[in-house]
N, CA, C and O atoms as a Tripos MOL2 file, in Angstrom:
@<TRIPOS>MOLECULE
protein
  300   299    75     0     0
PROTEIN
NO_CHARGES

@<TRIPOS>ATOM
      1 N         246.2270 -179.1060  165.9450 N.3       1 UNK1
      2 CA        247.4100 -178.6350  165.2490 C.3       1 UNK1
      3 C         247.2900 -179.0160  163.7740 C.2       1 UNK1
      4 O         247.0310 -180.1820  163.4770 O.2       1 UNK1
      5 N         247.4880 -177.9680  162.7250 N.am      2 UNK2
      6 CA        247.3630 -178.3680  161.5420 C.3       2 UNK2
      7 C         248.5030 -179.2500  161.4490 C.2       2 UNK2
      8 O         249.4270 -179.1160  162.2510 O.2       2 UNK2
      9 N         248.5320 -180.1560  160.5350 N.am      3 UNK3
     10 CA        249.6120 -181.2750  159.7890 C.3       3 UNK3
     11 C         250.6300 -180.5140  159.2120 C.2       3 UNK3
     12 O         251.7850 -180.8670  159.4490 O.2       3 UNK3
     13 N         250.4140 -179.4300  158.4210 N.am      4 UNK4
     14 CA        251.4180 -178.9020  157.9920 C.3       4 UNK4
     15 C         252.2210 -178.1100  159.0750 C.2       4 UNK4
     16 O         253.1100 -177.4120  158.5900 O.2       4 UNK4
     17 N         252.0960 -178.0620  160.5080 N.am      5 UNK5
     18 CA        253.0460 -177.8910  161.0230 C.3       5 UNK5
     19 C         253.7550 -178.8920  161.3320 C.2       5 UNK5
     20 O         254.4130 -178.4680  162.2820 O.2       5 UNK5
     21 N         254.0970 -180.0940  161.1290 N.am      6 UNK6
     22 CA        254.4410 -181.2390  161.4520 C.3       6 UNK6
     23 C         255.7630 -180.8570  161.0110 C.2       6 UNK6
     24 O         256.7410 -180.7060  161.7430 O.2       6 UNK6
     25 N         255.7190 -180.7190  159.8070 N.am      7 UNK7
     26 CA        256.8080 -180.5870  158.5300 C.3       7 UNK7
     27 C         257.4390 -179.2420  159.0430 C.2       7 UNK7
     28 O         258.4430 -179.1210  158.3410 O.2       7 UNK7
     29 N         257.3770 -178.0700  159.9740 N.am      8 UNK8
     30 CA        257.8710 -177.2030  160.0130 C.3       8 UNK8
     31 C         258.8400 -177.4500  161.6110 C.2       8 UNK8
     32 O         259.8220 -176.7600  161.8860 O.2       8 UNK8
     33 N         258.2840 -178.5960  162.5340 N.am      9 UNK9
     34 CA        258.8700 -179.0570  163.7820 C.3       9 UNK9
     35 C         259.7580 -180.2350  163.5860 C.2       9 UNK9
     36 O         260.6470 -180.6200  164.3450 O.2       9 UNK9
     37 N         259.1960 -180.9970  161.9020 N.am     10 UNK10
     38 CA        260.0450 -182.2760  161.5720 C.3      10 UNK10
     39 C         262.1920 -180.9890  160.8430 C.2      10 UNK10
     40 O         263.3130 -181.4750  160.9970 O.2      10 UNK10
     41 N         261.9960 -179.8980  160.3520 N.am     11 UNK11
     42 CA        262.8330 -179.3490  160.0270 C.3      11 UNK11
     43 C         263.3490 -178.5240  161.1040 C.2      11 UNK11
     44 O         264.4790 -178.1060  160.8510 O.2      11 UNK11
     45 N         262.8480 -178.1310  162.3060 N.am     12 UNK12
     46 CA        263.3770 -178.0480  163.6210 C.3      12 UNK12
     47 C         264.4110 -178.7720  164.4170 C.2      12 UNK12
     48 O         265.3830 -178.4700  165.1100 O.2      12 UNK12
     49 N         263.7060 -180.0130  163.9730 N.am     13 UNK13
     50 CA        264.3970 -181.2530  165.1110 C.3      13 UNK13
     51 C         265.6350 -181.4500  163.4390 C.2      13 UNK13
     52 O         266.7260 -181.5190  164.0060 O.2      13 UNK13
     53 N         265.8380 -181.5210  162.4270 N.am     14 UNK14
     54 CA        267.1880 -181.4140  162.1250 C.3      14 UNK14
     55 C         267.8760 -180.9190  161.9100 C.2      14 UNK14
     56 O         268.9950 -181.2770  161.5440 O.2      14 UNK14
     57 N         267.2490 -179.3930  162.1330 N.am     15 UNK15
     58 CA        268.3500 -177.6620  162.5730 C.3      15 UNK15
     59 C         268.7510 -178.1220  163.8730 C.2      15 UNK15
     60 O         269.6790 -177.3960  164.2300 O.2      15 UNK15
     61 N         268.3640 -179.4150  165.1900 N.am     16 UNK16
     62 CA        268.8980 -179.7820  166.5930 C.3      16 UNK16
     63 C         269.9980 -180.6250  166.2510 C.2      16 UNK16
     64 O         271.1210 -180.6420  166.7550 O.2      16 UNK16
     65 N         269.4520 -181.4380  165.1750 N.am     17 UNK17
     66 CA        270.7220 -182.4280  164.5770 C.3      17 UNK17
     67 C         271.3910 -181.8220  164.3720 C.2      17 UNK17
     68 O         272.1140 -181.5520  165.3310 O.2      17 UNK17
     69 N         271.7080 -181.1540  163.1040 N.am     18 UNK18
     70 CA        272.9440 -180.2490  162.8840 C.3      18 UNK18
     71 C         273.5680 -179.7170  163.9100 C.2      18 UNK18
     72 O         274.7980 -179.7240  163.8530 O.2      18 UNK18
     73 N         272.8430 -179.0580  165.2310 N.am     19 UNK19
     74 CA        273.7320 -178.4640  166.2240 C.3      19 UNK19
     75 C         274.4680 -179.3160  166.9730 C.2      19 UNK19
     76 O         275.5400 -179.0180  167.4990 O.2      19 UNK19
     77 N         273.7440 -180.7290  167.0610 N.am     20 UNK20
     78 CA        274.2040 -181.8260  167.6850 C.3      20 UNK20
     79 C         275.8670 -182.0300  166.8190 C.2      20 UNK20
     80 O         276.9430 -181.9020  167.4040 O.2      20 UNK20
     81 N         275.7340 -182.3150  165.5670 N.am     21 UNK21
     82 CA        276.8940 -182.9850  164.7120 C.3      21 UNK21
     83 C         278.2790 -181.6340  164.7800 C.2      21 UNK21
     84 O         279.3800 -181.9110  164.3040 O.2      21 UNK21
     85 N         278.0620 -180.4690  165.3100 N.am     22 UNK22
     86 CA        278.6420 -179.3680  165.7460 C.3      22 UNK22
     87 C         279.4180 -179.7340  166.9720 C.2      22 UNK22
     88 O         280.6310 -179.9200  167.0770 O.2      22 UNK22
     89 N         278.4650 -179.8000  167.8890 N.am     23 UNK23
     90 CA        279.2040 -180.2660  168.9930 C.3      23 UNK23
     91 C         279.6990 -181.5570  169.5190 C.2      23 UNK23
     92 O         280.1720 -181.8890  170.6060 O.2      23 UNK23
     93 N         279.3970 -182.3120  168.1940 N.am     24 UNK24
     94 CA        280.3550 -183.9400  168.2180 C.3      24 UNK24
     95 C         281.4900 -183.6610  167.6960 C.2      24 UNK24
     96 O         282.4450 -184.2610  168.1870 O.2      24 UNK24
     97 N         281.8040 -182.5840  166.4370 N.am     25 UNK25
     98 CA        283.1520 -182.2740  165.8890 C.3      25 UNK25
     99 C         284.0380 -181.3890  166.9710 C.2      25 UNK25
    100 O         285.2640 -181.4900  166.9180 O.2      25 UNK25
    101 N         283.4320 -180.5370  167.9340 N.am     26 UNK26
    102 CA        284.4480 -179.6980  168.7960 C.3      26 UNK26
    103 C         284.2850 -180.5500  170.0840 C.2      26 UNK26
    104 O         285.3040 -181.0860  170.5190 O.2      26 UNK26
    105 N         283.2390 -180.7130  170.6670 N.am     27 UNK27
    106 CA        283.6160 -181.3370  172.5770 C.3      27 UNK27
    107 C         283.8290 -182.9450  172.5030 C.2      27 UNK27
    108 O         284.3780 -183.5000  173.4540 O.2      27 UNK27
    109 N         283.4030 -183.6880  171.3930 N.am     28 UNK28
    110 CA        283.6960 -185.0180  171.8100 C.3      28 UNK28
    111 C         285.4060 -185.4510  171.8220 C.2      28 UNK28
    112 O         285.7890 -186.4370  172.4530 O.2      28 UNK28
    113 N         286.5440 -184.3880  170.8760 N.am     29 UNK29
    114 CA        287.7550 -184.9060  170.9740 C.3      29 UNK29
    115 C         288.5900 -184.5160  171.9470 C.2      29 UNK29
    116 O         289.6680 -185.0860  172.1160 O.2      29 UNK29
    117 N         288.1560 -183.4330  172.7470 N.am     30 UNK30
    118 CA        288.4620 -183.1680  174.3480 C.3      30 UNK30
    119 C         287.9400 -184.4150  175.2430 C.2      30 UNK30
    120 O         288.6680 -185.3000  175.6950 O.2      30 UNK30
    121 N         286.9610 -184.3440  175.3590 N.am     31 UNK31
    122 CA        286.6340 -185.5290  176.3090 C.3      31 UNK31
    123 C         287.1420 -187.1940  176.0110 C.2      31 UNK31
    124 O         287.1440 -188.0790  176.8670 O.2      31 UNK31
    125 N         287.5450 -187.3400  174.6300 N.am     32 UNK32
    126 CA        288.1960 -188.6880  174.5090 C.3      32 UNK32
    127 C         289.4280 -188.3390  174.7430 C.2      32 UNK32
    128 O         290.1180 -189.3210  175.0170 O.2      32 UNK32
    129 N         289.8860 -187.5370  174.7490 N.am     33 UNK33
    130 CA        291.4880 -186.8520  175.1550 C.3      33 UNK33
    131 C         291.7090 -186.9210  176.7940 C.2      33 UNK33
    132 O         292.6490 -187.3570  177.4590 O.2      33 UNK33
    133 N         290.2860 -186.2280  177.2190 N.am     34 UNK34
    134 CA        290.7810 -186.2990  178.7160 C.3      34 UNK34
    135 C         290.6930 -187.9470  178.8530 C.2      34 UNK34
    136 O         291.7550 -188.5510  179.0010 O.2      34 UNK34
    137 N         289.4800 -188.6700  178.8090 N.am     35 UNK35
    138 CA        289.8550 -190.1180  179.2950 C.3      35 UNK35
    139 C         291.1190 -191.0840  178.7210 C.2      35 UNK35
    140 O         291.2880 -192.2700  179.0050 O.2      35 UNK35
    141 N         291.8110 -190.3990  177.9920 N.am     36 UNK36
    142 CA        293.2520 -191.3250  177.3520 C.3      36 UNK36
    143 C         292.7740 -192.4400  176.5010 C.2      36 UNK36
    144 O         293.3390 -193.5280  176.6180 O.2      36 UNK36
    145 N         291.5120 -192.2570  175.4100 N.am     37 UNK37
    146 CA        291.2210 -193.0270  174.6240 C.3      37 UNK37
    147 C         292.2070 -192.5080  172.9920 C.2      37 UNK37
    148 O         292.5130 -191.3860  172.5900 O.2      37 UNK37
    149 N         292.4330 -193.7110  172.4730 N.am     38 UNK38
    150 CA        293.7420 -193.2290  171.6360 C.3      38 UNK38
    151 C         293.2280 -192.7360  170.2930 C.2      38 UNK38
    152 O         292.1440 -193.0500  169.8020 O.2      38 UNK38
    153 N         294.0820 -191.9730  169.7890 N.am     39 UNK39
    154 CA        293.4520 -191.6140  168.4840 C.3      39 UNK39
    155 C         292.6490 -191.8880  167.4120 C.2      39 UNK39
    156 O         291.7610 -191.2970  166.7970 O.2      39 UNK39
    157 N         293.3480 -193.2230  167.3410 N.am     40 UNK40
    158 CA        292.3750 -193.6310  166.1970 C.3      40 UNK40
    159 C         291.0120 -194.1180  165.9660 C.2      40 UNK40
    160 O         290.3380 -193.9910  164.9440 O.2      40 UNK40
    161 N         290.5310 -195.0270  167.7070 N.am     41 UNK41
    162 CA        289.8840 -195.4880  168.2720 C.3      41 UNK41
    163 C         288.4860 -194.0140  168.3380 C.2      41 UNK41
    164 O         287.2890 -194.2300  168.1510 O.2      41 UNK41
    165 N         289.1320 -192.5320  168.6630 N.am     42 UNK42
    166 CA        288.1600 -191.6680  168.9260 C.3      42 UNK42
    167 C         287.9550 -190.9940  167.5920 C.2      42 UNK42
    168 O         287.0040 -190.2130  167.5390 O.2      42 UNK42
    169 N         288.8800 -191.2060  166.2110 N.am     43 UNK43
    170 CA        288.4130 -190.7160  165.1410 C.3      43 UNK43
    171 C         287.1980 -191.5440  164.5620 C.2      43 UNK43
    172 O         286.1840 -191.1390  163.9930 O.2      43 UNK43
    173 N         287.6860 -193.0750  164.9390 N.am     44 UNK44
    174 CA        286.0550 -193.9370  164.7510 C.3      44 UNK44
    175 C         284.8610 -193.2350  164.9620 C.2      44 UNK44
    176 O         284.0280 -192.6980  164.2320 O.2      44 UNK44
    177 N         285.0500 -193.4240  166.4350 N.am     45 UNK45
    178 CA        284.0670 -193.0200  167.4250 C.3      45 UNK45
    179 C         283.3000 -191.5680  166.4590 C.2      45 UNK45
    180 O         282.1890 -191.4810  165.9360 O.2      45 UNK45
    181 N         284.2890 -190.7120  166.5180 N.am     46 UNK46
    182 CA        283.5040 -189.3490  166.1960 C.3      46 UNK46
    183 C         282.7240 -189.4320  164.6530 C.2      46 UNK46
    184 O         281.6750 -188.8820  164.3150 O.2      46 UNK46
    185 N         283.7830 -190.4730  163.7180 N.am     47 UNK47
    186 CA        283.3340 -190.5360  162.5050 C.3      47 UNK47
    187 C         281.6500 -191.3390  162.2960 C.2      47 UNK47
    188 O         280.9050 -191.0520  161.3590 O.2      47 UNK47
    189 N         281.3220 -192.3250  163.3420 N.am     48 UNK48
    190 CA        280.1700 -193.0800  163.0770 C.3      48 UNK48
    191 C         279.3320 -192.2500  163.8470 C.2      48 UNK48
    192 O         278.1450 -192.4770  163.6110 O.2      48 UNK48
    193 N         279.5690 -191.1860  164.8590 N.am     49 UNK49
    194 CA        278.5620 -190.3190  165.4880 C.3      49 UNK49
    195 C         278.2560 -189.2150  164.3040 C.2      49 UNK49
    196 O         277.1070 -188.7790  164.2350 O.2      49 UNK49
    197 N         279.2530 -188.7480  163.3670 N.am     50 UNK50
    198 CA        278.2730 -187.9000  162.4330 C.3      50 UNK50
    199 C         277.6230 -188.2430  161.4530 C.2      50 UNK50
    200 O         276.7320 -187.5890  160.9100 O.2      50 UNK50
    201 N         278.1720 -189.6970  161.0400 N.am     51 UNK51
    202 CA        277.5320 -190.6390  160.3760 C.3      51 UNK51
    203 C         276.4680 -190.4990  160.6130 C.2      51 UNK51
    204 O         275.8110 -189.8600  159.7910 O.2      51 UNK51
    205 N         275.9500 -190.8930  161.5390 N.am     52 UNK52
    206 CA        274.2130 -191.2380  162.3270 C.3      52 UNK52
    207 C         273.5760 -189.8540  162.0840 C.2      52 UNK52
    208 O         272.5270 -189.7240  161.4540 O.2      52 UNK52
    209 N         274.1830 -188.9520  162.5530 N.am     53 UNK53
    210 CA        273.8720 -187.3820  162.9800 C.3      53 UNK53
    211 C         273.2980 -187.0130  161.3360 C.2      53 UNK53
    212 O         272.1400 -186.6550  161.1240 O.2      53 UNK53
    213 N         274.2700 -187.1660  160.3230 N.am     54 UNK54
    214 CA        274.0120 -186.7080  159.1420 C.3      54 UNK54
    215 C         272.7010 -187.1420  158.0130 C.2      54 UNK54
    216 O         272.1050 -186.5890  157.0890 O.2      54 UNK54
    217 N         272.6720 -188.5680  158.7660 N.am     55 UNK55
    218 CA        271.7600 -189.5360  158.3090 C.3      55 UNK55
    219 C         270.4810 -189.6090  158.6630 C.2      55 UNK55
    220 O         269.5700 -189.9420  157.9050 O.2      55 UNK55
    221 N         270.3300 -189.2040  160.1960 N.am     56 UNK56
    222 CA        269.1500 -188.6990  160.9150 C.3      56 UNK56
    223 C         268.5010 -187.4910  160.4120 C.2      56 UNK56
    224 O         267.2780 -187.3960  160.3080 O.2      56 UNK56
    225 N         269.5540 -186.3160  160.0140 N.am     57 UNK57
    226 CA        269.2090 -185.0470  159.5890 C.3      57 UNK57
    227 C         268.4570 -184.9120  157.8850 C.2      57 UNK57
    228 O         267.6300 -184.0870  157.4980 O.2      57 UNK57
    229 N         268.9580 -185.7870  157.2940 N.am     58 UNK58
    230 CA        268.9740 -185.9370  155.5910 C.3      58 UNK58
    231 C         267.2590 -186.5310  155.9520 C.2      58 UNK58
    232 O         266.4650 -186.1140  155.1090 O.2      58 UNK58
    233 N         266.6920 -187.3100  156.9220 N.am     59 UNK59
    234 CA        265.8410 -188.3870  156.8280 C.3      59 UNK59
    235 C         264.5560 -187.3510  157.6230 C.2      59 UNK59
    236 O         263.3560 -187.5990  157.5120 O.2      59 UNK59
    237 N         265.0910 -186.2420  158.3720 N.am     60 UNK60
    238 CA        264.1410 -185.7690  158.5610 C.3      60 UNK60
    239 C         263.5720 -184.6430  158.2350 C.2      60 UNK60
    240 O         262.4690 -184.2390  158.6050 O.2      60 UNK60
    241 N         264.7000 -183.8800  157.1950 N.am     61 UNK61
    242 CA        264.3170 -182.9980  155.9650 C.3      61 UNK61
    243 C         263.5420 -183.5130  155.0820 C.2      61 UNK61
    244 O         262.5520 -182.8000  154.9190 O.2      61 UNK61
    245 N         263.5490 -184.8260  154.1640 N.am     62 UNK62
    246 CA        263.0310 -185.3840  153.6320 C.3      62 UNK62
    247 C         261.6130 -185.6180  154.0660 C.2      62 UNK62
    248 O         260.7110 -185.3060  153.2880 O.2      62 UNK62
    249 N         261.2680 -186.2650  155.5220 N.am     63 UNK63
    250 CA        260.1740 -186.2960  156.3990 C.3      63 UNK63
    251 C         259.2140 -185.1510  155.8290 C.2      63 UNK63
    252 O         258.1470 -185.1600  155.2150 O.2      63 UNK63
    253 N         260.4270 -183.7550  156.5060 N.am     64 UNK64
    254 CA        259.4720 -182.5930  156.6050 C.3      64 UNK64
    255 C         258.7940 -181.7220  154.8370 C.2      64 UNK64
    256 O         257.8410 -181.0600  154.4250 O.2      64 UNK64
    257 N         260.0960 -182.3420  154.3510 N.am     65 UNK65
    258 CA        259.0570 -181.4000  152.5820 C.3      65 UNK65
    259 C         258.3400 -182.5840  152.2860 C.2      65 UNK65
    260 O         257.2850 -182.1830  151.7960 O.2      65 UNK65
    261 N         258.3280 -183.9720  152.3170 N.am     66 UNK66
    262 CA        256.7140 -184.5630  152.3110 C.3      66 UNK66
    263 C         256.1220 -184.1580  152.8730 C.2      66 UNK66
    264 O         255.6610 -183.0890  152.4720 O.2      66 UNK66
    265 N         255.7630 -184.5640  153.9400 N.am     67 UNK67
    266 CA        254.8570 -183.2140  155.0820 C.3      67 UNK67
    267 C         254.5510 -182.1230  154.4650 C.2      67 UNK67
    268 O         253.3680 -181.8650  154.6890 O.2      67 UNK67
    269 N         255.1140 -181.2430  153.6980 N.am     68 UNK68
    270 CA        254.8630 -179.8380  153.4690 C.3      68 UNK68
    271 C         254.4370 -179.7210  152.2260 C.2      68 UNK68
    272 O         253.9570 -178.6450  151.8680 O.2      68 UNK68
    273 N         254.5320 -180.8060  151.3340 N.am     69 UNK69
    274 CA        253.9980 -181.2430  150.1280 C.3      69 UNK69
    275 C         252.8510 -181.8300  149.9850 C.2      69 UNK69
    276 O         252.0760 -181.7870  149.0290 O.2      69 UNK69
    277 N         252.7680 -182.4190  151.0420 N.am     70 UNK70
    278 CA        251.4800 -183.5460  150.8260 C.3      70 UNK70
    279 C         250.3720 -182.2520  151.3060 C.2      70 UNK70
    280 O         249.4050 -181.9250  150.6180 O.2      70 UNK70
    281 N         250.7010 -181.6770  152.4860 N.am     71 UNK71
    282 CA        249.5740 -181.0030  152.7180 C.3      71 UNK71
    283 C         249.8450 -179.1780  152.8440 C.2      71 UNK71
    284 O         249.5170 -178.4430  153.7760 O.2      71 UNK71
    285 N         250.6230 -178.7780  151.4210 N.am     72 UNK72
    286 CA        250.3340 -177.6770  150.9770 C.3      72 UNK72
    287 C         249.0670 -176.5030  150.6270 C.2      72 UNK72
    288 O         249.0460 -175.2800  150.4820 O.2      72 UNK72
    289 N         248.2970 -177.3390  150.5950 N.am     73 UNK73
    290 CA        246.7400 -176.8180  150.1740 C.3      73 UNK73
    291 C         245.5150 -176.9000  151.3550 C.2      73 UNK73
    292 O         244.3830 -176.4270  151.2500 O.2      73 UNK73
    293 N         246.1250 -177.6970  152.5940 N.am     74 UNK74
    294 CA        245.3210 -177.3840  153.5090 C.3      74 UNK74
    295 C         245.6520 -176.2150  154.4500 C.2      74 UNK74
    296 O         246.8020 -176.0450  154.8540 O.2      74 UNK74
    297 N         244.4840 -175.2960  154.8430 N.am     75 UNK75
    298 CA        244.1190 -174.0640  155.9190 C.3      75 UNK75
    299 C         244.1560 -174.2170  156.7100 C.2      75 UNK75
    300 O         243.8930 -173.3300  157.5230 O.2      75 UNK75
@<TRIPOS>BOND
     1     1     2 1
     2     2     3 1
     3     3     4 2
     4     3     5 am
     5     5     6 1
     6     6     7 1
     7     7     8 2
     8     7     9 am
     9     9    10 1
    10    10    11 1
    11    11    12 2
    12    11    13 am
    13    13    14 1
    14    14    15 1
    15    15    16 2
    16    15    17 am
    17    17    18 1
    18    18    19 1
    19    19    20 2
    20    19    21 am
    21    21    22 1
    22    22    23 1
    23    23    24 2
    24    23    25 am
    25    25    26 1
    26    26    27 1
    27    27    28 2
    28    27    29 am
    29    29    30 1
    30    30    31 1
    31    31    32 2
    32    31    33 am
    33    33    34 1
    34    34    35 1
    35    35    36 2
    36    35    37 am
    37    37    38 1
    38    38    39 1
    39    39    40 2
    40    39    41 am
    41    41    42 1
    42    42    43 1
    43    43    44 2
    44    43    45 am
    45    45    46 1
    46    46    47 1
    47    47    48 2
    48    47    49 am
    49    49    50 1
    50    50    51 1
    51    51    52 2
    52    51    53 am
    53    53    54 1
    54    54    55 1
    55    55    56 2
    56    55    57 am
    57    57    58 1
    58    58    59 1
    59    59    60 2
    60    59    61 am
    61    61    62 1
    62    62    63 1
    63    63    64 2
    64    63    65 am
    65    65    66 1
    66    66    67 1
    67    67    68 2
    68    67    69 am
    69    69    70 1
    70    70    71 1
    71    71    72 2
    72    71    73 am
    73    73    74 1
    74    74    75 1
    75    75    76 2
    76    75    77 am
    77    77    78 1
    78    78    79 1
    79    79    80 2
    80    79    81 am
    81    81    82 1
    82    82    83 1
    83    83    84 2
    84    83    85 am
    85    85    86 1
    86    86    87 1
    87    87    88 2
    88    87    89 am
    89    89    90 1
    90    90    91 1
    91    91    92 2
    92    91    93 am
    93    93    94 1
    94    94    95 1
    95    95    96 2
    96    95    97 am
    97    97    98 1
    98    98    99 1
    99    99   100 2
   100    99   101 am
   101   101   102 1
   102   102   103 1
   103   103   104 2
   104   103   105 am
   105   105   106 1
   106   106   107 1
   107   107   108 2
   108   107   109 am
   109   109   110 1
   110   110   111 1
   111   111   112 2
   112   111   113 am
   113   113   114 1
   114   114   115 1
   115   115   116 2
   116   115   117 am
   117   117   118 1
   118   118   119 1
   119   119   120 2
   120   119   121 am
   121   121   122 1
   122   122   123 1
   123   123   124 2
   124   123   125 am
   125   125   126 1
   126   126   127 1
   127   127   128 2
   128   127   129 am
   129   129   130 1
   130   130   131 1
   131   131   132 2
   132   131   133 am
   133   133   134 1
   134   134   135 1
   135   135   136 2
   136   135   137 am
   137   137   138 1
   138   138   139 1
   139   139   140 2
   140   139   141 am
   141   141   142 1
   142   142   143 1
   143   143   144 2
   144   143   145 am
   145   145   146 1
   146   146   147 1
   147   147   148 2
   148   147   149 am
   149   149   150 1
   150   150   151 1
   151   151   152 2
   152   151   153 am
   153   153   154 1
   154   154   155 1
   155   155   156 2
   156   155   157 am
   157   157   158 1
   158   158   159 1
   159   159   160 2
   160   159   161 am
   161   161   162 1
   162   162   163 1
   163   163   164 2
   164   163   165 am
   165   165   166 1
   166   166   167 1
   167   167   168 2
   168   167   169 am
   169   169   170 1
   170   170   171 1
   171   171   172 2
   172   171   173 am
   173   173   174 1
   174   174   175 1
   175   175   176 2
   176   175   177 am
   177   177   178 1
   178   178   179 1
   179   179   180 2
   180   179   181 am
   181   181   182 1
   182   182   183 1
   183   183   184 2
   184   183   185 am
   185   185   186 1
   186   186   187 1
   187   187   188 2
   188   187   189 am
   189   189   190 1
   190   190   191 1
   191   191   192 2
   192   191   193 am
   193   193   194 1
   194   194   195 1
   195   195   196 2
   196   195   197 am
   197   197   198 1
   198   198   199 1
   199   199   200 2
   200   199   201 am
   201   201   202 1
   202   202   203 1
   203   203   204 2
   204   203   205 am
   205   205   206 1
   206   206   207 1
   207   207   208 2
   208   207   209 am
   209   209   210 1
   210   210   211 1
   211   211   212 2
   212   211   213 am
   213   213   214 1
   214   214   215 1
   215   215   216 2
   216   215   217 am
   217   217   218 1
   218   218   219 1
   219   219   220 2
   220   219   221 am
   221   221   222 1
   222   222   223 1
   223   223   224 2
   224   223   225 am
   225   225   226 1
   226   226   227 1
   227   227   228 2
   228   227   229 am
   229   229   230 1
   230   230   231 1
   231   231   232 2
   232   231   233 am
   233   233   234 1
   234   234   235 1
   235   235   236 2
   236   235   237 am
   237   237   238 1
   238   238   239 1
   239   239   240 2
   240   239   241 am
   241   241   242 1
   242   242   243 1
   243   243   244 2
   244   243   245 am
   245   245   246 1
   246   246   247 1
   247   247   248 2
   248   247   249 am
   249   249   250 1
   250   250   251 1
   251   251   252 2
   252   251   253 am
   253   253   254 1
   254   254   255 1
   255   255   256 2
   256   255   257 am
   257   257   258 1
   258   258   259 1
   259   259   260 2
   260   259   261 am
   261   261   262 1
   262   262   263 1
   263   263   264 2
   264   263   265 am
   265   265   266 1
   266   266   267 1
   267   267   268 2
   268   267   269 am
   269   269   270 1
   270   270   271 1
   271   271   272 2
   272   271   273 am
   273   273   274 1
   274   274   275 1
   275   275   276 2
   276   275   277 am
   277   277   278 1
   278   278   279 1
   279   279   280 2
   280   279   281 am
   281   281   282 1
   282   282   283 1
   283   283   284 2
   284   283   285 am
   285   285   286 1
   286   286   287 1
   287   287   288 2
   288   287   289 am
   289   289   290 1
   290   290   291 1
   291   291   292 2
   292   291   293 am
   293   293   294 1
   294   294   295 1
   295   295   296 2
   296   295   297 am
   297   297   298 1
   298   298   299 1
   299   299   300 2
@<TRIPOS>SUBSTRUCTURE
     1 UNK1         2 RESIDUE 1 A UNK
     2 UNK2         6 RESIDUE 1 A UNK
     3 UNK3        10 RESIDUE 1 A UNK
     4 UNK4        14 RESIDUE 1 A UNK
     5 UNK5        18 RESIDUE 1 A UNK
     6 UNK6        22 RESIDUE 1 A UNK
     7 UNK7        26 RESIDUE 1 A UNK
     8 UNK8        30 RESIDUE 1 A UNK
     9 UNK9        34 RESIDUE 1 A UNK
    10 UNK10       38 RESIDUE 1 A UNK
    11 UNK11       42 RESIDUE 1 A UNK
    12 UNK12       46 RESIDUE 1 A UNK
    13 UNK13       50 RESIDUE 1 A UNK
    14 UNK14       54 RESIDUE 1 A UNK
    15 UNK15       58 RESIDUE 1 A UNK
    16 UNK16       62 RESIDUE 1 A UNK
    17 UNK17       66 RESIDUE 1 A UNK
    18 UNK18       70 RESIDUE 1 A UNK
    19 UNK19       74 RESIDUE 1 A UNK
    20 UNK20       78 RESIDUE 1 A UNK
    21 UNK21       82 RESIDUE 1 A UNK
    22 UNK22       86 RESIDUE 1 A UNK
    23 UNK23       90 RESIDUE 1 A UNK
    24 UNK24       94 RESIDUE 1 A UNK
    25 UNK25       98 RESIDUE 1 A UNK
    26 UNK26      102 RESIDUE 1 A UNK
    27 UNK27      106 RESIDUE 1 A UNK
    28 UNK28      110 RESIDUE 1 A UNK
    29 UNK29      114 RESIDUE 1 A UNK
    30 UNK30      118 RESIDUE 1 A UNK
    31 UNK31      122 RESIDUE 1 A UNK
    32 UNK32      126 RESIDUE 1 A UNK
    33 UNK33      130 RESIDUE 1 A UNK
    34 UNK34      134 RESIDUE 1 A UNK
    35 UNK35      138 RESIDUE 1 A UNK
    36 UNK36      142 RESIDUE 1 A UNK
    37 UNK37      146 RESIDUE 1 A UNK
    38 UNK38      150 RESIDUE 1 A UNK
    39 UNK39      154 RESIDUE 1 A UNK
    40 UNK40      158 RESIDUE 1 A UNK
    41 UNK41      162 RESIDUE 1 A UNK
    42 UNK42      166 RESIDUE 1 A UNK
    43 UNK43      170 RESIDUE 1 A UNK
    44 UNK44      174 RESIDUE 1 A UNK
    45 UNK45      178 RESIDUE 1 A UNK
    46 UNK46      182 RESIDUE 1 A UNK
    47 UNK47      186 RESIDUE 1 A UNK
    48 UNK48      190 RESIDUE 1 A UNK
    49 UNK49      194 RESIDUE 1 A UNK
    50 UNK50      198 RESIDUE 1 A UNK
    51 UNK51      202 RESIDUE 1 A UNK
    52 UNK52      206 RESIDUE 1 A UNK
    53 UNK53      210 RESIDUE 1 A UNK
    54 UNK54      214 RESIDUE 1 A UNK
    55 UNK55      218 RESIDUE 1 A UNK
    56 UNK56      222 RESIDUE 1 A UNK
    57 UNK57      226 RESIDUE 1 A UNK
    58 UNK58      230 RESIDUE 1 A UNK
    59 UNK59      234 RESIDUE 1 A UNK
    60 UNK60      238 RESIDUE 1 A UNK
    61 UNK61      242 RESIDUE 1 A UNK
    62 UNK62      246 RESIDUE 1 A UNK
    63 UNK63      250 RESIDUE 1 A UNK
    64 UNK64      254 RESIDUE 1 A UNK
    65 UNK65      258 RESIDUE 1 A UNK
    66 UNK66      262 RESIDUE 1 A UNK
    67 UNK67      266 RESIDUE 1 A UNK
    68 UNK68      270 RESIDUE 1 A UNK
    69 UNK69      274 RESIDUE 1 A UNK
    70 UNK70      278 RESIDUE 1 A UNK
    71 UNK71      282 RESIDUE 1 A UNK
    72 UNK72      286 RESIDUE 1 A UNK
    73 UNK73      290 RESIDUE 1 A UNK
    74 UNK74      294 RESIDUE 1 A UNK
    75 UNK75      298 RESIDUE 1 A UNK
């Protein structure tokens, strides 16, 4: 596998993140709703899950245009 696909599967996996941080903003406040966890407690909750989500995603864009930089010129 060339290297420079690395950088094109490293920007894959945070087009998955993003879908992930999608479905932490719509299904996670149903499901803290159904278990009777209280509001403020699940705005935490959701706020440090996109935290991570956003942080993971930023880190593996970055990953992937090094990747795509470093080895621009190889065939």
């Amino acid at each position: 596998m060339k290297k420079k696909n690395i950088g094109f599967i490293l920007f894959g996996a945070a087009g998955g993140e993003l879908l992930s941080i999608f479905a932490s903003l719509f299904m996670f406040p149903r499901y803290y709703e159904q278990i009777g966890m209280p509001t403020s407690v699940s705005r935490i909750a959701i706020i440090s899950i996109l935290t991570v989500s956003i942080v993971v995603s930023i880190v593996l864009v970055c990953a992937g245009v090094i990747v795509l930089i470093k080895f621009r010129k190889e065939d």
